[in-house]
Each structure stands twice: as C-alpha cells, then as structure tokens.
C-alpha positions, 0 to 999 in steps of 0.5 A: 500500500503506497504511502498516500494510501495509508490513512485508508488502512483498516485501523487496528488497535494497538498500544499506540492507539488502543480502542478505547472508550474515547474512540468509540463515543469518537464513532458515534459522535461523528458517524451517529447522535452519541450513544447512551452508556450501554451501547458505549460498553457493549462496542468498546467490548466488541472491538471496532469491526463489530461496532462499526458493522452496527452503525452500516447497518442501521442497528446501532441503538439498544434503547430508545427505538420504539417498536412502531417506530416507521408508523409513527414516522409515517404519521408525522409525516403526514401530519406536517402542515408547517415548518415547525412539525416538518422541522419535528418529523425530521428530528423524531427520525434522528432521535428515535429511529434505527439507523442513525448514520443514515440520519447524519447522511440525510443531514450531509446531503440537505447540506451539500444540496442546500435547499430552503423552504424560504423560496421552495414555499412547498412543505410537501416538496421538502419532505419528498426531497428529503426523503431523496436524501435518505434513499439514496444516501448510502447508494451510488452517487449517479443515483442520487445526482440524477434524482435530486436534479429532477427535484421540484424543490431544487429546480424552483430553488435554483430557478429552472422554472425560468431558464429558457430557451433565448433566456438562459438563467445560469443558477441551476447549472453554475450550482451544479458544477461548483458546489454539487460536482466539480467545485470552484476551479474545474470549470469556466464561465463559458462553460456556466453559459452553455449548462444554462442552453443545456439546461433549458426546458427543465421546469416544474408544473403541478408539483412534478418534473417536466421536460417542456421541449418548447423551451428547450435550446437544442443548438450545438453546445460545448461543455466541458470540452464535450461538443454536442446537442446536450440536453440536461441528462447528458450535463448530468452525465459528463459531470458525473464522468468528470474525474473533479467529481470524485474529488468533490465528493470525497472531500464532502465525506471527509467533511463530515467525519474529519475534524479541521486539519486532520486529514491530509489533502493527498489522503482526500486525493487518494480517496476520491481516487478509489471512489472513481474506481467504485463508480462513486458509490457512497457505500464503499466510501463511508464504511472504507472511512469509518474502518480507517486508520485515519478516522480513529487516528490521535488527530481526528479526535476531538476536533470537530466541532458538534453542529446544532442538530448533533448537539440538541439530538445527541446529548439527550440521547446520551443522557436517555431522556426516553420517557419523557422524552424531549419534543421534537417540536423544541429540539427543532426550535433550539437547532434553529436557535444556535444555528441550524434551521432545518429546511432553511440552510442560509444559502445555497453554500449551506452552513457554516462548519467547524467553529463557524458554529461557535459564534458568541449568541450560539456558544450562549445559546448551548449552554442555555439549552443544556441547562434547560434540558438538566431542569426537565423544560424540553419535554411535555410535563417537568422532568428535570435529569435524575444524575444520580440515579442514571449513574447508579443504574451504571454502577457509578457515581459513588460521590460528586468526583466520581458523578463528573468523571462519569459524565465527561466518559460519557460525553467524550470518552475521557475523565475530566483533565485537572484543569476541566474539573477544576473550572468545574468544582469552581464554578459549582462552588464550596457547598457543592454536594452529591444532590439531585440539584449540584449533579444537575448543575454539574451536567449542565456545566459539563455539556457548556463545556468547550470539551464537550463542544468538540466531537 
C-alpha cells in the first residue's frame, strides 16, 4: 500500500492507539447522535469491526427505538402542515429511529444540496426531497445526482422554472458544477453559459418534473470540452464522468467525519481516487472511512466541532431522556436557535462548519439549552435529569468526583483533565454536594463545556 494510501488502512488497535472508550463515543459522535452508556460498553467490548458493522447497518441503538417506530414516522409525516412539525418529523427520525448514520447522511446531503423552504414555499416538496436524501444516501452517487436534479424543490430553488430557451438563467447549472460536482476551479464561465442552453426546458408544473421541449435550446453546445446537442441528462452525465467529481465528493465525506486539519489533502486525493474506481458509490466510501486508520487516528479526535442538530439530538440521547422524552417540536426550535434551521440552510453554500458554529449568541445559546434540558423544560410535563440515579443504574457515581468523571466518559470518552474539573468544582462552588440539584448543575456545566463542544 503506497504511502498516500495509508490513512485508508483498516485501523487496528494497538498500544499506540488502543480502542478505547474515547474512540468509540469518537464513532458515534461523528458517524451517529452519541450513544447512551450501554451501547458505549457493549462496542468498546466488541472491538471496532463489530461496532462499526452496527452503525452500516442501521442497528446501532439498544434503547430508545420504539417498536412502531416507521408508523409513527409515517404519521408525522403526514401530519406536517408547517415548518415547525416538518422541522419535528425530521428530528423524531434522528432521535428515535434505527439507523442513525443514515440520519447524519440525510443531514450531509440537505447540506451539500442546500435547499430552503424560504423560496421552495412547498412543505410537501421538502419532505419528498428529503426523503431523496435518505434513499439514496448510502447508494451510488449517479443515483442520487440524477434524482435530486429532477427535484421540484431544487429546480424552483435554483430557478429552472425560468431558464429558457433565448433566456438562459445560469443558477441551476453554475450550482451544479461548483458546489454539487466539480467545485470552484474545474470549470469556466463559458462553460456556466452553455449548462444554462443545456439546461433549458427543465421546469416544474403541478408539483412534478417536466421536460417542456418548447423551451428547450437544442443548438450545438460545448461543455466541458464535450461538443454536442446536450440536453440536461447528458450535463448530468459528463459531470458525473468528470474525474473533479470524485474529488468533490470525497472531500464532502471527509467533511463530515474529519475534524479541521486532520486529514491530509493527498489522503482526500487518494480517496476520491478509489471512489472513481467504485463508480462513486457512497457505500464503499463511508464504511472504507469509518474502518480507517485515519478516522480513529490521535488527530481526528476531538476536533470537530458538534453542529446544532448533533448537539440538541445527541446529548439527550446520551443522557436517555426516553420517557419523557424531549419534543421534537423544541429540539427543532433550539437547532434553529444556535444555528441550524432545518429546511432553511442560509444559502445555497449551506452552513457554516467547524467553529463557524461557535459564534458568541450560539456558544450562549448551548449552554442555555443544556441547562434547560438538566431542569426537565424540553419535554411535555417537568422532568428535570435524575444524575444520580442514571449513574447508579451504571454502577457509578459513588460521590460528586466520581458523578463528573462519569459524565465527561460519557460525553467524550475521557475523565475530566485537572484543569476541566477544576473550572468545574469552581464554578459549582464550596457547598457543592452529591444532590439531585449540584449533579444537575454539574451536567449542565459539563455539556457548556468547550470539551464537550468538540466531537
């Protein structure tokens, strides 16, 4: 294996870097919503091979997923009449569903084909295309490219509806090069120009897909050094040949499961390599990611910034507020709040990343949510979190010290360094004690902490 392949190597445990509690909430964190206690210990007791299969698999979770849990999706479903209850469905299938990595997959590609109700004004249509996202999450990405082109939502976002035959509009087809395919660099102005004649014709009548012939250009084109009468399917075709597209998509996947820096270029370089020998299958490169030496590598962990949606769904969860649990209604709401609207990505680029979430009303706005969620505000009827009894039922907590070592394992795997559990002991103060009411505070500051902030 050459040197530029090597962080795509199965990681192994070893002494250097053993599988630990840190490297399996590091998996979960990045490829699921955190994981409660349970789960943590059955992984770190079967090795990665097996935890991994899990999360592939959509078979994960232990607790939490009701046994009706499709019906009950189905009905939300159904029943999302405005953005709110839309918002809510979506987070219902993060929270309580299956197959968590399909989730986080589903979130991936709402951010790569960054689509906002704000101009689409059609709650039915962002659901069908969000529902495009989960089928084809995982499968090939022609699939997914060829199916979210032809998607209402989309095509009113970016215009098509407009583009004509004599009066090219040029939103759908730059966007599809820049930020769905090649990326900025691998195409040119004039090529945006001819996409724009290509793409003619493509509109939306009824709520549907319609190729209308009467407006489409179907004089001689040049695109990307390819001359012809293209019509729209052959666009999608010589982009999805364009070997900038493996690239672009590789990068994507790394985005997601790699914190900033930790990844070298020539490693993203060598992956979208292998991803056009794969004919871009999704698959291939998401589990080839979570079985690397990379993803578990020293550097790769604890340098990802949780995004809003991670943050709300996965410390709940980590905690098992199952009965009551948490609203969906307000867990959406409370993603909006520190940053991430779903259905309403900022822009097309979608949203920031990294610490672009940490801003300072969002870093104020987490930890005002993880006190609400300690003093029971987030579900129907108070339910402030029992500390102490969730860590009884693990066989810890036997004093405060040991309840913030638990917590910080918890959340990241690690105890708390001297210096986390000195900033933690000073700020619960000198009458701090093993109660219901120092425990809550001690969790909320845990969650507020930049550690936990950090996935």
């Amino acid at each position: 294996m050459s040197k530029l392949d090597e962080a795509w190597a199965p990681y192994v445990p070893s002494k250097e870097q053993p599988w630990n509690l840190r490297r399996v909430v590091h998996l979960h964190r990045r490829a699921g919503f955190a994981a409660i206690w349970q789960e943590l210990r059955r992984d770190l007791t079967d090795g990665p091979g097996p935890s991994v299969d899990r999360l592939l698999k959509g078979q994960a979770r232990i607790n939490g997923v009701p046994e009706d849990f499709p019906k009950i999706a189905n009905l939300l479903a159904r029943s999302a009449h405005d953005p709110g209850r839309l918002k809510a469905w979506w987070i219902y299938r993060m929270y309580w569903g299956p197959d968590p990595l399909g989730e986080r997959l589903t979130l991936m590609w709402h951010d790569h084909f960054a689509t906002s109700n704000s101009k689409v004004g059609d709650l039915s249509a962002m659901r069908r295309q969000n529902e495009i996202f989960r089928e084809h999450a995982r499968g090939p990405f022609a699939d997914l490219l060829k199916a979210v082109v032809h998607d209402p939502a989309l095509l009113i976002w970016l215009d098509a509806p407009v583009n004509r035959k004599g009066q090219p509009n040029e939103n759908l087809g730059r966007e599809l090069m820049e930020l769905f395919t090649l990326g900025v660099g691998a195409y040119t102005e004039r090529d945006v120009k001819e996409a724009a004649r290509v793409l003619t014709g493509w509109t939306v009548e009824n709520g549907a897909f319609r190729y209308a012939v009467i407006g489409h250009d179907d004089g001689e084109k040049t695109l990307l050094g390819h001359k012809g009468r293209w019509h729209g399917d052959d666009l999608v075709r010589i982009l999805l040949e364009h070997p900038a597209t493996s690239r672009r998509l590789a990068w994507r996947i790394c985005d997601l499961f790699f914190g900033e820096n930790a990844l070298a270029p020539s490693s993203i370089d060598a992956l979208a390599a292998a991803l056009r020998e794969h004919q871009l299958e999704i698959a291939w490169a998401v589990e080839t990611v979570l079985r690397s030496r990379a993803f578990f590598a020293d550097a790769n962990l604890g340098d990802s910034v949780l995004g809003p949606v991670e943050f709300v769904v996965g410390l709940p969860r980590a905690l098992e507020r199952f009965e009551p649990p948490p609203s969906s209604l307000l867990l959406a709401e409370w993603a909006a709040r520190i940053g991430q609207d779903l259905f309403y990505p900022p822009n097309v680029g979608g949203w920031p990343s990294g610490r672009g979430w940490l801003g300072t009303q969002a870093i104020i706005g987490r930890a005002n949510f993880a006190a609400a969620l300690v003093e029971g505000k987030l579900t129907g009827r108070p339910s402030p979190v029992d500390g102490i009894a969730l860590a009884e039922r693990h066989q810890r907590g036997k004093d405060l010290h040991d309840l913030l070592t638990f917590y910080a394992e918890l959340f990241t795997g690690m105890a708390p360094e001297p210096a986390w559990r000195e900033r933690l002991i000073t700020a619960l103060g000198p009458t701090a004690e093993r109660n219901p009411e120092s425990v809550a505070r001690a969790i909320a500051l845990l969650m507020a902490s930049p550690e936990v902030q950090l996935a």
